[in-house]
C-alpha positions, 0 to 999 in steps of 0.5 A, spaced: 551 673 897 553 667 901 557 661 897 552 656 898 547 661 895 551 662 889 552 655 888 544 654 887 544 660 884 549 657 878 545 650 878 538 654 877 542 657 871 544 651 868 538 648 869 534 652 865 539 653 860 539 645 859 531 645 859 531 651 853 536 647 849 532 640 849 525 643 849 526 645 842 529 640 841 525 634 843 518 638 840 523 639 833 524 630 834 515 629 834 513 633 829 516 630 822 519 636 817 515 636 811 520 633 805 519 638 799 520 632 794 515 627 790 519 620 788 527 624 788 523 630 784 525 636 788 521 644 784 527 648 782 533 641 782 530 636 778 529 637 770 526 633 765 530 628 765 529 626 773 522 626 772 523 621 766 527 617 770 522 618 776 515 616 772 519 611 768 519 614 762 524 617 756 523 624 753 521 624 747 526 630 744 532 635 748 526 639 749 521 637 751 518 637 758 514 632 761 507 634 764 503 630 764 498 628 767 501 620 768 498 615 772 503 612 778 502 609 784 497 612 789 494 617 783 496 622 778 502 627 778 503 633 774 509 637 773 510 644 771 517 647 769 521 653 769 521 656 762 524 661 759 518 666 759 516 664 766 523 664 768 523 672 765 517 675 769 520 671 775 527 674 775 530 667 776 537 666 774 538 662 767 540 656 770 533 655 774 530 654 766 528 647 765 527 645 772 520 642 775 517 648 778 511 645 781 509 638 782 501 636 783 500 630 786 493 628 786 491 622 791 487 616 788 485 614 795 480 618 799 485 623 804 481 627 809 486 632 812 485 629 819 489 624 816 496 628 814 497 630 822 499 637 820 504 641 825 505 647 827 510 648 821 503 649 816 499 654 816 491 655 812 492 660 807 486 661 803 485 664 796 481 671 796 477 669 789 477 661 790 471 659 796 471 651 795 477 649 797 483 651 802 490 650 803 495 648 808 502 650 806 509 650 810 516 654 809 519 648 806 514 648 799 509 642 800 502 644 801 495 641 801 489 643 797 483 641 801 475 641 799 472 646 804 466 642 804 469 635 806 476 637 808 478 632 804 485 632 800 484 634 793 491 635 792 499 635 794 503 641 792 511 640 791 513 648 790 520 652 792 520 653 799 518 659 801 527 661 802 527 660 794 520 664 792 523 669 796 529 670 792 525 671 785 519 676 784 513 672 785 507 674 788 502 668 790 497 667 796 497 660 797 501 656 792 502 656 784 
């Protein structure tokens, strides 16, 4: 092979590697990442005192878990935690008891699905016993429950990514 025809070769080489590297990239930078955290509370990281402090509360005992419902700005949001019975059928270490597990957002303001801008990073999951809502969920653990008949947003799911629900023994469809 000529020399003049190894050096074209070589700049193809680099070319294409260079466009596989910012293609990935510049698709990554235009489809923003779904952020598992509802004002700080992040499932599986935060306990009640976090939740406390997030909705402007204090905890009545040591023990108590805030659930809720509780009205705050933009809805209503409800938590769900890592008891120790819950924490025992999931196999979940006893470090995780305690901690907010699910996070329910319900939006005051009607929410359509056309207005989330959903990327590629969710995908529709639909429950096999439920025909009036659907779900768009992403790895990272935020996920959407929609009306099937009006596509509007009912409610914003925070939950253990899909990494974190692997390491315990959970089975589930959609969500929690």
């Amino acid at each position: 092979m000529s020399a003049k025809k190894q050096t074209i070769l070589s700049r193809s080489v680099v070319a294409v590697g260079l466009l596989m590297l910012l293609i990935p990239a510049r698709m990554a930078a235009s489809e923003p990442a779904a952020k598992n955290s509802w004002r700080g509370i992040t499932p599986l990281h935060s306990s009640a005192e976090d939740v406390a402090r997030a909705i402007g509360t204090e905890l009545e005992s040591g023990d108590a878990l805030l659930t809720g419902p509780y009205k705050v700005e933009g809805g209503e949001v409800t938590f769900s935690y890592l008891t120790p019975s819950i924490a025992k059928i999931y196999r979940a270490s006893r470090s995780m008891i305690g901690k907010v597990f699910t996070i329910y957002f319900k939006p005051g303001e009607a929410m359509l699905r056309a207005d989330l801008g959903l990327g590629s990073g969710f995908k529709r999951c639909v429950e096999e016993n439920d025909r009036t809502v659907y779900y768009y969920v992403s790895d990272a653990g935020v996920a959407y429950r929609l009306r099937r008949d009006s596509d509007r947003v009912e409610t914003v799911i925070y939950q253990p990514s899909r990494v974190e629900v692997r390491s315990l023994a959970v089975v589930t469809e959609c969500v929690f």
